[in-house]
N, C-alpha and C positions, 0 to 999 in steps of 0.2 A: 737826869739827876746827877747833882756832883757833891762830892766832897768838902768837905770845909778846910781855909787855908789863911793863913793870916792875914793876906790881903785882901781875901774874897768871903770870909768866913760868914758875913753875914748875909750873903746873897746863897751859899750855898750850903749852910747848915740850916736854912729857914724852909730849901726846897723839900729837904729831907722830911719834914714836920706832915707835909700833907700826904697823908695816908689815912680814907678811910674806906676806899674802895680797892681789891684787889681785881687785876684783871686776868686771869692765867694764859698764856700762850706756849703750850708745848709745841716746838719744832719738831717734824718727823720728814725726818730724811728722804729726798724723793732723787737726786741726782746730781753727781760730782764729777767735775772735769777742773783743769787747769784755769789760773784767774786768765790766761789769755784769750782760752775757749767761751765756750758755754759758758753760763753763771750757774752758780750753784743753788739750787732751788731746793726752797722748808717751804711745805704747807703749815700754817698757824692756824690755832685750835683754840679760842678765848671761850672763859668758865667765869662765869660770876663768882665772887668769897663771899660769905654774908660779914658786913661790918664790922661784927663782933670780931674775927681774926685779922681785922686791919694791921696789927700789928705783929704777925707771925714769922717777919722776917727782921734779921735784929738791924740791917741797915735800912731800916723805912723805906722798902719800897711802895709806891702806891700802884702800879704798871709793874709788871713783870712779861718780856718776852724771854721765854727761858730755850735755850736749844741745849738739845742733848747730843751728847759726841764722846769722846773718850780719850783720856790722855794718859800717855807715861809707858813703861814696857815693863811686863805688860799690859795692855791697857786698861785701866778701869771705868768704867761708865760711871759721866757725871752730868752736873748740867749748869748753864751758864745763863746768868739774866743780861739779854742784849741790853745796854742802856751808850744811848748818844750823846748823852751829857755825859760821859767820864771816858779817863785812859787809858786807867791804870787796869789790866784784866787780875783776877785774883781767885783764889777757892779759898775756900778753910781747909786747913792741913793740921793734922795729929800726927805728930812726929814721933811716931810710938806704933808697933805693929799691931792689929788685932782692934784697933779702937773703931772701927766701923765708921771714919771719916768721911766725906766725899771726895778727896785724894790724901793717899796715903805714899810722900815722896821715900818713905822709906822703902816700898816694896817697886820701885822703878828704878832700873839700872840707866835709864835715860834722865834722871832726875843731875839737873847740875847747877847750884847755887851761886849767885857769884860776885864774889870780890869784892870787899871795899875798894880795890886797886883797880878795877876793870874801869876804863873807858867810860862803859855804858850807865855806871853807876853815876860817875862823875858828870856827865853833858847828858845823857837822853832823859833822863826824869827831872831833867829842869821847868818842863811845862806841868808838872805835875801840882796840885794844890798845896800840898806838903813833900817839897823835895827828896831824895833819898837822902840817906846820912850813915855813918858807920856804924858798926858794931862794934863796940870794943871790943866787947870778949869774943864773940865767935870771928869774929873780922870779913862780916857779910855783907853785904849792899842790903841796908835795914829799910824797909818803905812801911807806911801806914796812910791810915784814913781816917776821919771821924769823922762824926755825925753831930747834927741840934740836941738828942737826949745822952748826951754825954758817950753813948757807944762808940768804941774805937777798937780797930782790926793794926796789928800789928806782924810783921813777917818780913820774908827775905825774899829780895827778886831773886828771880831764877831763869833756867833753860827745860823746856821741857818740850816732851815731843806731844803735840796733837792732832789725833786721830779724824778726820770728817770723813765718812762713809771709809772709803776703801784709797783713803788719799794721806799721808802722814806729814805735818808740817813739824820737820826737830826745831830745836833750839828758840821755839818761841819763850821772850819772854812775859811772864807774869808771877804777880807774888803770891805766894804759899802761906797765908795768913795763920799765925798757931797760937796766936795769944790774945787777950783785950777783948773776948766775946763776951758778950753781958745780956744775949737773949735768953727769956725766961725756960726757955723750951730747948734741952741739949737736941732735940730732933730736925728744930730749927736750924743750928751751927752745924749738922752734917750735911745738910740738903740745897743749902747756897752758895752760888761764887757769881764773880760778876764779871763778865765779855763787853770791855769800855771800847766805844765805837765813835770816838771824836777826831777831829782831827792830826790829833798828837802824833809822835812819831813812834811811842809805842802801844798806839790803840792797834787792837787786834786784826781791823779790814787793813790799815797799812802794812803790821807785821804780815801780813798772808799774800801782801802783792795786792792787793783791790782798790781800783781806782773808781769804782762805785759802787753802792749798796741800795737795792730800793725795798720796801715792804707798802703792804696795804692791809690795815688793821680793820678788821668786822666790828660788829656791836658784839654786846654780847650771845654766848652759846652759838657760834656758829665761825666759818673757821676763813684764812684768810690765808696770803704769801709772804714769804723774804727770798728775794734772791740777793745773791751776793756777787758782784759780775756787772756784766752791762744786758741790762734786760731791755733795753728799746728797740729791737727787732724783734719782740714778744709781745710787747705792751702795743695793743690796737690802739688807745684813743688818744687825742691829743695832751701835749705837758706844757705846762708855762714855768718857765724858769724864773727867779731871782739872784745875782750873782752876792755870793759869799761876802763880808765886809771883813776886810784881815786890817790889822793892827800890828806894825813892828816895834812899837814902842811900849814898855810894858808901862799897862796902867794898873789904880788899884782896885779899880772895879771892874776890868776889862778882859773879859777869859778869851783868851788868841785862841784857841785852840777849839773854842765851842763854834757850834754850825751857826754864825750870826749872819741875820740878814737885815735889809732895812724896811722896817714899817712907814710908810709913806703918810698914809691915815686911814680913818674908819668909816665906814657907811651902813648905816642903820635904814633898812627899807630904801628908801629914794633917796634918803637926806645924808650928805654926808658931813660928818661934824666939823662945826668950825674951830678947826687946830692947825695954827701953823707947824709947818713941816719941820720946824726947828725941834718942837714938842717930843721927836724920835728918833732926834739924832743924839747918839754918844757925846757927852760934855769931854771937860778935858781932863776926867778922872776916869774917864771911861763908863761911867754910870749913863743907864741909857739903851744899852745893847740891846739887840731882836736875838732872841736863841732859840731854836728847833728844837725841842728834849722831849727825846719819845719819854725819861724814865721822871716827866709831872704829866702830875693827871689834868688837870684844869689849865685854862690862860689868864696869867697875870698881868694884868697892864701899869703902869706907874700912876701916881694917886691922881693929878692932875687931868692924864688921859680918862681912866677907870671912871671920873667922877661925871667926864664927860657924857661919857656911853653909856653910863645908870642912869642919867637925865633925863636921856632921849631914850633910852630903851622904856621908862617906867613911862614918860609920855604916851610914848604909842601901844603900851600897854595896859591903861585905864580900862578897858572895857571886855580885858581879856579875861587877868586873874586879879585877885587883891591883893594886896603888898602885905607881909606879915608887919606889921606895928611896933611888935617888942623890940626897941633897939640893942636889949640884951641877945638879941636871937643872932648870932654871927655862925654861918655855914664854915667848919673847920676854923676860926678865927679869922679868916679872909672876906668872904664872901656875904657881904650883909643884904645882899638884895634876894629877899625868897617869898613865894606866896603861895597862899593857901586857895587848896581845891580840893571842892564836896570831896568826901568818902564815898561815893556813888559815881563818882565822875570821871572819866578818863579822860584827862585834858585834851585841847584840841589844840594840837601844837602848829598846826598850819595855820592859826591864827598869827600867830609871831611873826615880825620882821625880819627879815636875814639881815645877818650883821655880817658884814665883807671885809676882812682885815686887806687893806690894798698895797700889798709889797712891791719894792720897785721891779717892772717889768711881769708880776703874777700878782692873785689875788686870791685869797683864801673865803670862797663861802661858809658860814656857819647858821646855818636852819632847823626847824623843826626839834626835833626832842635833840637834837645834839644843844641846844640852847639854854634847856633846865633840865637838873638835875633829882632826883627824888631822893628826901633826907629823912633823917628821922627826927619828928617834930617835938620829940622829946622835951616838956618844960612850958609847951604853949598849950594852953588850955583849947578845951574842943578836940573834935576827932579829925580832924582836914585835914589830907595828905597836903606835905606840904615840898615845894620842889625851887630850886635855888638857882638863881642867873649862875652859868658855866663861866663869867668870866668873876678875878679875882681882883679885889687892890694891892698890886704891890707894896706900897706902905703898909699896910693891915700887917702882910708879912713882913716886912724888916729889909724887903731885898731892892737892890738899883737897878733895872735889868725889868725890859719883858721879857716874856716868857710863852714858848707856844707849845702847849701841852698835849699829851697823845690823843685826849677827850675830842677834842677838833680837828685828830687826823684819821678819825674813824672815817671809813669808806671815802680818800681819796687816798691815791696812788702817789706815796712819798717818794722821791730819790732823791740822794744825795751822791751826789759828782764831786767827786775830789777833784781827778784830771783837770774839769774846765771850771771847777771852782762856784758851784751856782746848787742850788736845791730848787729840783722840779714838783710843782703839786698839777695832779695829773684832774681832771673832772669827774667831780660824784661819780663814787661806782660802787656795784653791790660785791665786793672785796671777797666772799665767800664765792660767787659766782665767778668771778675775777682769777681766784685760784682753781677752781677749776676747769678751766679754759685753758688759762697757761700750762699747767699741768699736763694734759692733754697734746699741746703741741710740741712739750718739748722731752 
């Protein structure tokens, strides 16, 4: 999930929009060593939200992996949504003692704000969606962020020290967010910060030394890993890589800094679509890109492509379910392919075709219930559970860019490699079983 930026605003204030599922991932600490050693290993713990609190966090997340760890001196215990589509790390901050914030930089003598004058203000948040800029009055290195429903986090980079198990990293920075909160719920603004895990120079895995990060997300109610480190003398089964697509040239649709890779094309059951390979490559505005984002829920594909794979998906799906009819029936605004199944009936998803996103050098399977989704049929007459294709039309939303959402990285083994520059998807695995195995050996 990222922020919105004047160049990118509409590819990244649109992601923000899909939010009707929460997924909970609490991190609980199992083992810390240096990023040259061991990797640092969280077992993850995913909890269904029911719908209704889709919106309980005020920057729309719809995925939340949240790790808890502790920062400042002395420390307070807070918690942080891992998200790989953004930079910038950040908490909400009340700059006022006694407000029961999730950090509170006035009771940290480690707490150090800094400079419109420093360096770091002026050149490292240049990859940033909305750059840094000054304070005039305080004279502070000012950052923000905003979102599609107008919310916007406003605050000061800073240095501060963070806590993981029994291991202390000072002077990281991130901003201290104290103004521009417009969630309905003040319980909400104390309980969120965000740990941006992109390529940037001041996403968090960088700032800590980590030249890899891998996780494997469960379905729901059942619990899965992140290690932070290089976990491939742990991880038994095979990985197929894709290497990174970097861009030096800034474009205006073109986020340098997100995990892009290249979509080669699709295959549905046996058949694989006819699209030429030109169909997935970045134009010359950068519109186009493949991005990795644990923090969207669903996969977007561009309208051209998207129309393709609804074709052929609905073909080989005549005799499965029925197609819902009402063209007014649009799943979140994006997703208009959904069908209806008896109230009686537990669909039979093994009936479905697997659709294969084929990335250069790896190939992403998507099967069985990771395929459709169950919505609420709210508006269409009859009682039919009714369940909606997992992939989305980029056009529908507004954005230039596919997009590979966390929904389809359920139960396989992500890493992202910075050092050699490449994103591995590991072979179907049961992620729950998967953590604890590794757990276990290490």
């Amino acid at each position: 999930m990222m922020a919105s930026s004047s160049s990118s605003s509409s590819l990244s204030n649109s992601l923000l929009q899909i939010s009707v599922l929460l997924l909970i991932f609490p991190l609980t600490f199992c083992k810390i060593s240096s990023p040259n050693q061991e990797p640092l290993v969280f077992s993850l713990k995913t909890k269904n939200v029911p719908q209704s609190s889709s919106d309980k966090l005020s920057f729309r997340h719809n995925v939340t992996l949240t790790v808890s760890l502790s920062v400042g001196s002395p420390p307070q215990n807070i918690s942080m949504v891992l998200d790989t589509g953004s930079e910038l790390s950040w908490l909400h901050c009340k700059k006022a003692p006694n407000l029961g914030s999730v950090f509170n930089p006035v009771s940290s003598s480690s707490y150090s704000p800094i400079p419109c004058s420093s360096p770091i203000c002026r050149t490292r948040t240049r990859d940033l969606p909305i750059p840094a800029s000054c304070d005039t009055k305080t004279h502070l290195c000012h950052v923000a962020v905003s979102y599609a429903d107008a919310t916007s986090l406003e605050g000061s980079l800073a240095h501060e020290t963070f806590v993981i198990g029994s291991s202390a990293r000072p002077g990281t920075i991130f901003g201290c967010m104290d103004s521009g909160l417009s969630s309905d719920s003040e319980e909400d603004a104390k309980t969120t910060g965000l740990m941006g895990m992109n390529r940037g120079s001041l996403s968090f895995v960088n700032q800590l030394g980590f030249s890899k990060f891998s996780y494997c997300i469960s379905g729901s109610d059942s619990s899965g890993i992140l290690l932070l480190g290089d976990a491939s003398s742990s991880w038994p089964g095979p990985i197929q890589y894709t290497p990174l697509v970097s861009e030096t040239t800034p474009l205006p649709y073109f986020d340098r800094v997100a995990y892009t890779v290249q979509l080669e094309g699709i295959r549905v059951g046996s058949k694989l679509l006819s699209l030429p390979k030109s169909m997935f490559v970045p134009d010359h505005t950068g519109a186009g890109q493949t991005m990795v984002d644990s923090g969207t829920q669903f996969t977007f594909l561009m309208g051209p492509v998207y129309s393709a794979l609804k074709t052929e998906f609905m073909a080989q799906t005549k005799a499965v379910f029925k197609v819902v009819e009402d063209p007014n029936f649009v799943f979140q605004g994006t997703m208009d392919l959904c069908y209806r199944v008896g109230t009686l009936t537990r669909p039979n998803f093994s009936r479905l075709p697997v659709v294969s996103l084929m990335f250069r050098g790896a190939e992403m399977s998507v099967s069985g219930q990771k395929l459709l989704y169950r919505v609420n049929g709210a508006g269409l007459k009859g009682k039919d559970q009714v369940y909606c294709f997992t992939f989305g039309n980029s056009d529908l939303l507004g954005i230039e860019a596919f997009v590979i959402g966390h929904h389809h990285q359920q139960n396989v083994w992500m890493e992202f490699d910075l050092a050699k520059s490449r994103v591995g998807f590991g072979a179907d695995v049961r992620c729950d079983q998967a953590s604890q195995r590794l757990k276990s050996r290490m």
